[in-house]
C-alpha positions in Angstrom: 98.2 71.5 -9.0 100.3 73.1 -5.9 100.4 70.2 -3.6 101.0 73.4 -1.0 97.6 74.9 -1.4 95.0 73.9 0.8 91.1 74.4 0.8 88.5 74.2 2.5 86.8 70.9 2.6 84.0 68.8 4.2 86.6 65.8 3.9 88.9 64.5 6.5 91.4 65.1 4.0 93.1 68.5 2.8 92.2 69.8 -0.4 95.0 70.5 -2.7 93.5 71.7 -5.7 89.6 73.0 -6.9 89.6 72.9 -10.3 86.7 73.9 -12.9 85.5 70.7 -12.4 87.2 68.6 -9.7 88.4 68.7 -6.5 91.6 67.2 -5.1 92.1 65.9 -1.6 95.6 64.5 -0.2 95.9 61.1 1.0 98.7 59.0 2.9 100.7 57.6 1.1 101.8 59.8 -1.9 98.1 58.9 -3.2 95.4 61.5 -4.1 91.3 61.4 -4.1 90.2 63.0 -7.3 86.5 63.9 -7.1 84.5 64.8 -10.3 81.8 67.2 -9.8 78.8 68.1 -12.0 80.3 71.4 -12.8 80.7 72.0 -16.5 82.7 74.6 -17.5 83.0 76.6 -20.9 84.9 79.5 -22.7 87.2 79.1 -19.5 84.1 80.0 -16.9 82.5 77.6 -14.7 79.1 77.9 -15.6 76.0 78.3 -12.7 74.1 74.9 -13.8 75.1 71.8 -13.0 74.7 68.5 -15.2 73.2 65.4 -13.3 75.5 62.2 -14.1 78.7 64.8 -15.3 80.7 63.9 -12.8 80.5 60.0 -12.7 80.7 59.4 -16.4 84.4 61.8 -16.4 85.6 59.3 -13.3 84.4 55.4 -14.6 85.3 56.4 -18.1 88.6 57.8 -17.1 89.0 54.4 -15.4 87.7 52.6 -18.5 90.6 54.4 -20.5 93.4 54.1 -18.0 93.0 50.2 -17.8 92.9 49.6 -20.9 95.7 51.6 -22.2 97.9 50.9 -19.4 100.0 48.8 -21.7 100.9 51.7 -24.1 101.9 54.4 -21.2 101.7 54.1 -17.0 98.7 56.0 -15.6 98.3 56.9 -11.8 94.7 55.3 -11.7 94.7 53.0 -8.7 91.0 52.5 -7.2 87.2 53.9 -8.1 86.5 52.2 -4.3 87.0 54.9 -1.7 86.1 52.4 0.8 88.1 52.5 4.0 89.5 55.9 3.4 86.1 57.8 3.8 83.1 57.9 6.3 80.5 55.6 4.8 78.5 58.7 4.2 81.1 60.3 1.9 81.9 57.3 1.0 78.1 56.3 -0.8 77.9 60.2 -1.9 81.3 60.1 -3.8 81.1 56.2 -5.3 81.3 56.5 -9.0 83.0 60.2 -9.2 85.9 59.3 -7.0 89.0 58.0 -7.6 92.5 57.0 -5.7 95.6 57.9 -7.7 98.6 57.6 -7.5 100.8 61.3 -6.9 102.5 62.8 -9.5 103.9 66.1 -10.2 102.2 67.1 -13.1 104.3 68.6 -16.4 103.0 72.0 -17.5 102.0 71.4 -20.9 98.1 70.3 -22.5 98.8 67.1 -24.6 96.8 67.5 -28.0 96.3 65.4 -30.7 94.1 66.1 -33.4 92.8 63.9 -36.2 90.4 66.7 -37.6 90.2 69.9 -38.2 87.7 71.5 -35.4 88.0 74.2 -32.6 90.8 76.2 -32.2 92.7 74.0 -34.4 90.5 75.1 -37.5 90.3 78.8 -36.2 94.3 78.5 -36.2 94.5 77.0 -39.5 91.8 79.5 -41.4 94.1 82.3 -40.2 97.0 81.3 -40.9 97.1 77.4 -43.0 99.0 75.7 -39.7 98.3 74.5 -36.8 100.9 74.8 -33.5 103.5 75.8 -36.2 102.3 72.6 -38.6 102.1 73.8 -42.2 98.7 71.5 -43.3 97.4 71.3 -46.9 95.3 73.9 -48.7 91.6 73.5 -49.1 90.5 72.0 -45.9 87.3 72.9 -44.0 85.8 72.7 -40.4 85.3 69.0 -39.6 87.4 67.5 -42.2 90.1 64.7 -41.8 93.8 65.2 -41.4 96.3 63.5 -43.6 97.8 61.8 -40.5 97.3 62.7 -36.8 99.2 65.7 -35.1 100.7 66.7 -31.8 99.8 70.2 -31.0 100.5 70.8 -27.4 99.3 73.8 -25.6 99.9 75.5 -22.7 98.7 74.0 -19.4 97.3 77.7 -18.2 96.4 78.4 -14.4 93.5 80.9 -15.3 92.6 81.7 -19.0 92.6 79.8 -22.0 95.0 77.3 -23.1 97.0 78.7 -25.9 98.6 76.1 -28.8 102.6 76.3 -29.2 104.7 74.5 -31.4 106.7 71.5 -31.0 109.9 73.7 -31.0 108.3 75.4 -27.6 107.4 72.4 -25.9 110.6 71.6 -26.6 112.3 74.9 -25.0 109.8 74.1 -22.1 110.7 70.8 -21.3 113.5 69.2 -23.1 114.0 67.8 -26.2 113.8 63.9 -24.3 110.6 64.7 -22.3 109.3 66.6 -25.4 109.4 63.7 -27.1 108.5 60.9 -25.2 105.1 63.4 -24.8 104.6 63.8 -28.4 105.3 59.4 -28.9 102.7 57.9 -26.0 100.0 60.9 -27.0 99.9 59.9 -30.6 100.0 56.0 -29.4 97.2 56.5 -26.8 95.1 58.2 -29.9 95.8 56.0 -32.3 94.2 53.5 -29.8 91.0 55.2 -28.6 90.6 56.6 -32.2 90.3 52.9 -33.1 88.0 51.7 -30.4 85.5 55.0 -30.6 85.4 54.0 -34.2 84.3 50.4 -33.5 81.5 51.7 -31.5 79.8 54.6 -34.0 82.0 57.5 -33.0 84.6 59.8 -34.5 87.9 60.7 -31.6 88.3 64.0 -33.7 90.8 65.1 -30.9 91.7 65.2 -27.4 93.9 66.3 -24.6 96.4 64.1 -22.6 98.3 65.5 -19.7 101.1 63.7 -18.0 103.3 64.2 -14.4 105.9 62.7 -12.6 105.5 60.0 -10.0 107.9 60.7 -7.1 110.1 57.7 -8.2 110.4 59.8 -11.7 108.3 57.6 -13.9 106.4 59.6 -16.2 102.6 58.7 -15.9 99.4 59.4 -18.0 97.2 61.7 -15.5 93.9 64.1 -14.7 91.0 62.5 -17.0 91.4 61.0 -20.0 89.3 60.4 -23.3 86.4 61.8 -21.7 83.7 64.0 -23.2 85.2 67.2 -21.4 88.4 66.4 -22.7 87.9 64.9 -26.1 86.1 65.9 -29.3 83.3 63.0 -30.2 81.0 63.2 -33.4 78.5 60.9 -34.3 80.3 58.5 -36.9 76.6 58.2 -39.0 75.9 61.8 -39.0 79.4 62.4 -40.1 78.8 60.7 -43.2 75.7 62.4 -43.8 77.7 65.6 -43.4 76.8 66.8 -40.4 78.7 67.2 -36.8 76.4 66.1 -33.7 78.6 66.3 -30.5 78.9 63.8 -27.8 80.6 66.4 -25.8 80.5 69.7 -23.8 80.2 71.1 -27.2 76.6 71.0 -27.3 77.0 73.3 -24.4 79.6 76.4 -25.9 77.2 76.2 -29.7 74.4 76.8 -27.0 76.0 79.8 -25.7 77.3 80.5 -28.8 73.5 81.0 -30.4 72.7 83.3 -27.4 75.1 85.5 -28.0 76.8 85.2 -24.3 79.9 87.5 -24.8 81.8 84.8 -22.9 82.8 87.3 -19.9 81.4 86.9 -16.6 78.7 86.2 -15.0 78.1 82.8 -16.9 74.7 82.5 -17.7 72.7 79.7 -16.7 71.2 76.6 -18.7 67.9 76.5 -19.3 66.8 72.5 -18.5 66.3 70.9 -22.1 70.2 72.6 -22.9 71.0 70.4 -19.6 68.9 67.1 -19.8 70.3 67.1 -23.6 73.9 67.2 -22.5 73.5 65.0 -19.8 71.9 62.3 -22.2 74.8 63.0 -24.6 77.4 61.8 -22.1 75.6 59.2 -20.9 75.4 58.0 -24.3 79.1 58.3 -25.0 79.9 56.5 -21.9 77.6 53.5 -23.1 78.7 53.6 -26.4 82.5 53.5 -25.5 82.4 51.0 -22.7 79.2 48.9 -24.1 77.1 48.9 -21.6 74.9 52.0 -19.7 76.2 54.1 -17.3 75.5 52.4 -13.7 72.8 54.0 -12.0 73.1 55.8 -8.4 73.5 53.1 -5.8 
């Protein structure tokens, strides 16, 4: 995010930033409004359909993470009450996908720890038998288990796809400190969630961290986290039985992925039962993961 850009916005506040999926509006007081839209994104493009709920379950579930793992690494989630700081209008409309945060300058790198073997990880490994320059053992297949978690980070691309590097590059990137203290609180943070999913039916088969700089320099836990869009979740029965069902915007790229879509613009659109299933399929990992059902709309 360029803190210098500004967009066009409905809000009082400038926009900084329009991502794939959020938008992000500059308040007083080194503190940021970080909406979450219902825009779903895939093979890097912003697809023309929206998913009802999307948005909300990425923003409370974000919260749910950031308070509970507070203890193991500082976050910059502050509020999901926008309250005072919007018209009361904006303010109903944007309840539940909105959140005050605290502004940090965000460090160029994706965060990934992986626990299985899925997605670009396995596509590295079937190449080549590594993944982000880690040699792993022989014989392993799509879905399966690592011996231990790993770190692979991965560029933090403006336009494009991410693209995995090794520790030795984050390293050139960043320093051999930061590097580090990245590589410790994103294994710490999985370990955690890895535990709780599993308490609740589901597989944390990987996910993405990223991290910034508050302006007093502390080094904070930012963007979403553990969310469906940024995490690989597998039903934990299934899994057992063999099989890999997604609670995740994976449903979504094996859709496009059966149709043949040749992943280059336009996107195409998704046809209503492809978007009521992946709706439900949030929803679902939101309630299993906090316990209870997604609030409905007030």
């Amino acid at each position: 995010m360029n803190p210098g850009v500004v967009v066009e916005t409905s809000l009082s506040y400038p926009a900084v930033a329009r991502g794939k999926v959020r938008d992000i509006y500059l308040l007083p007081e080194d503190r940021l409004l970080m909406v979450a839209t219902d825009r779903i994104s895939a093979f890097d493009h912003v697809l023309p359909t929206t998913i009802p709920d999307k948005g909300r379950v990425l923003t409370m579930l974000s919260a749910f993470w950031f308070e509970r793992t507070a203890q193991l690494v500082p976050n910059h989630f502050l509020s999901l009450d926008p309250d005072g700081l919007l018209s009361p209008g904006d303010a109903a409309d944007l309840r539940g996908r909105a959140m005050v945060v605290r502004r940090a300058r965000r460090i160029e790198a994706e965060c990934v720890v992986r626990g299985y073997l899925a997605g670009s990880g396995w596509e590295e490994y079937r190449s080549g038998g590594a993944v982000a320059g880690l040699r792993l053992p022989g014989g392993l297949g799509p879905g399966d288990p690592l011996p231990e978690p790993i770190f692979t980070p991965a560029t933090k691309a403006a336009t494009g796809h991410d693209q995995n590097m090794s520790f030795a590059d984050l390293v050139a990137a960043v320093g051999a400190e930061l590097a580090a203290r990245l590589r410790d609180a994103s294994l710490r943070l999985y370990a955690f969630a890895r535990a709780h999913a599993a308490g609740r039916g589901l597989i944390l088969a990987d996910t993405k961290f990223e991290f910034g700089r508050a302006p007093d320099g502390t080094l904070l836990l930012i963007d979403e986290v553990l969310t469906p869009d940024s995490s690989r979740y597998w039903d934990e029965r299934a899994y057992r039985r063999g099989e890999l069902i997604p609670f995740d915007k994976q449903f979504v790229r094996d859709y496009l992925t059966r149709i043949n879509w040749n992943r280059e613009p336009p996107a195409p659109p998704l046809p209503a039962e492809v978007v009521a299933a992946t709706t439900e399929r949030y929803r679902e990992a939101y309630r299993r993961l906090v316990g209870a059902p997604l609030p409905e709309r007030p």
